[in-house]
N, C-alpha and C positions, 0 to 999 in steps of 0.2 A: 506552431504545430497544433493541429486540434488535439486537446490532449484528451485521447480515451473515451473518443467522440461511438462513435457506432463500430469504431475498428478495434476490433477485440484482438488481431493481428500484430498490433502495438506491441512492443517487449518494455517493461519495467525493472529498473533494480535499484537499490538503496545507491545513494551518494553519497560521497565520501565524510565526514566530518558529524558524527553524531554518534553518541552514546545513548545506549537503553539500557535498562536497570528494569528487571521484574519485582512492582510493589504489594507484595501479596494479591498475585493476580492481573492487579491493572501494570502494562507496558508504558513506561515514563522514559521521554528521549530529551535530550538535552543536544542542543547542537551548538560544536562547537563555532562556525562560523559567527552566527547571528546571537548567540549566548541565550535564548529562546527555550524553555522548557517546551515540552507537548505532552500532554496523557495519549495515548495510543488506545487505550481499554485493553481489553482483553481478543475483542476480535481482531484492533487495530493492530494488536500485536504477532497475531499469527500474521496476520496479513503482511505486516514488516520480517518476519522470518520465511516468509514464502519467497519474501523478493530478496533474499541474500545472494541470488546470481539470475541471472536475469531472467523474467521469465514472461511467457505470452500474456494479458491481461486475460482474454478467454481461457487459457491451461488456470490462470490463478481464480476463475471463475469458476469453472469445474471443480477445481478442489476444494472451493469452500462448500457450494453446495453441497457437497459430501458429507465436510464435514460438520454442514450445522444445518438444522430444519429450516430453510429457506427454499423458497420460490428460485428459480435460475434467474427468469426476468428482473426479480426484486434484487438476488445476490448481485448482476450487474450493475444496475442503477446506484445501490448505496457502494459498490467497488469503486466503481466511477466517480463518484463524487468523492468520496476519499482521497485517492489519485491524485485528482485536480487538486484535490488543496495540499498535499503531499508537495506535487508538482508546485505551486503558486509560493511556496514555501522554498524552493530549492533542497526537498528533504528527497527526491528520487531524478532518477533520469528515466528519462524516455524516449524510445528507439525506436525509427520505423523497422517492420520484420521485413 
């Protein structure tokens, strides 16, 4: 699947087998599968509470632009590349809409 290629259409949602813990601020996930910690940051981590039910990659582009001084263009780009490695990780699923 091209993941989260130019089709914002896409739907994304966390998969199954991972724990996050808020560490004063930064989002730290532990998955159980792979035993793998990940820092999420602080954007990474709304980002990961956005996708607790599945949601359009463009709707989850929209709300971030909202909510942080970013470019739409630029918010896309670094959503995207996030994703992918979410995805490359088996840390989310993704769904054609």
């Amino acid at each position: 699947m091209n993941i989260i290629g130019n089709d914002h259409a896409q739907t994304v949602v966390q998969a199954e087998g991972s724990i996050v813990s808020d560490m004063n601020g930064e989002m730290i996930m532990f998955s159980t599968r792979t035993g793998k910690y990940y820092n999420l940051g602080s954007v990474g981590g709304r980002i990961w509470e956005l996708i607790a039910a599945p949601v359009a990659v463009g709707r989850l582009v929209d709300e971030l632009t909202a909510e942080f001084e970013v470019e739409r263009g630029e918010c896309a780009r670094q959503v995207g590349e996030f994703l992918r490695c979410m995805h490359l990780e088996s840390l989310i699923e993704v769904r054609s809409s």
